[in-house]
N, C-alpha and C positions, 0 to 999 in steps of 0.2 A: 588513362593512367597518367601520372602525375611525373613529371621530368626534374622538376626543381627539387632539391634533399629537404626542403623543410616543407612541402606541398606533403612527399612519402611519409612523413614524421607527423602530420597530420592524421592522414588514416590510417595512422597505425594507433593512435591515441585515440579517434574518435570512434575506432572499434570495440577496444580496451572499454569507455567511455560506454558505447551501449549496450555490449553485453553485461557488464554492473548492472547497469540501468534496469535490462528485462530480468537477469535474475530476481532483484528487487521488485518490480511489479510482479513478476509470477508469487514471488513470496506472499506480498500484499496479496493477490485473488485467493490465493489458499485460507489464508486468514478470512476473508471472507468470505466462503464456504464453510470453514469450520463453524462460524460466528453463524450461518444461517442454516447449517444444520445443526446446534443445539437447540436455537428458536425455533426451530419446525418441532423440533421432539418435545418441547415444552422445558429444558433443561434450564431455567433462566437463570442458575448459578453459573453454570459453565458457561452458558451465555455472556454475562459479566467479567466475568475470566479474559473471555475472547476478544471481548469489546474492549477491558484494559490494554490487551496485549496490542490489539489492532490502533488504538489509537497512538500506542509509543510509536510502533513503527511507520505508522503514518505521520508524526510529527519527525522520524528520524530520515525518514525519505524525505519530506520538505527541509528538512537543515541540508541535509547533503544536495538539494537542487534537484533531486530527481522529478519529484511531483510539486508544483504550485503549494506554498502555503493556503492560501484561501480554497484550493482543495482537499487540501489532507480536511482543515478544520471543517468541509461541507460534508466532508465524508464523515468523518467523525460525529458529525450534527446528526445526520440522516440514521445511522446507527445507531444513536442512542435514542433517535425518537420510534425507529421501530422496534426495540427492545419495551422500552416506557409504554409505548400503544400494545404491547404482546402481555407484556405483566396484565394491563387494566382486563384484556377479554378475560 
């Protein structure tokens, strides 16, 4: 445990700090569930839905520092290309 007042004032913000952080990723996995079960049902409007909606939030996690930008944008890639590969079957 921490003795100095601004060591305590740390973990008290770096807690603060990650539970944002997993609320936010938990949100993100939901969204993509949701997003992979319309493409499993064949649903590729909803699907498109899901994928706009998951791409905001995944560019709104990378502004805020949560996730990597060059991850949100690889996520986003991958998701669109197995939407694109689902439409063509």
């Amino acid at each position: 445990m921490a003795n100095i007042k601004s060591a305590k004032k740390r973990i008290l913000v770096i807690g603060k700090k990650t539970a944002t952080n997993r609320r936010v990723k938990s949100h993100l996995k939901g969204i993509f569930k949701n997003f992979d079960a319309a493409l499993v049902a064949g649903e590729f409007e909803t699907a498109t839905e899901k994928l706009a909606l998951a791409e905001k939030r995944l560019m709104q996690a990378a502004a805020k520092g949560t996730i990597h930008k060059n991850t949100a944008s690889r996520k986003v890639s991958r998701l669109t290309k197995r939407l694109n590969n689902a439409k063509v079957k």
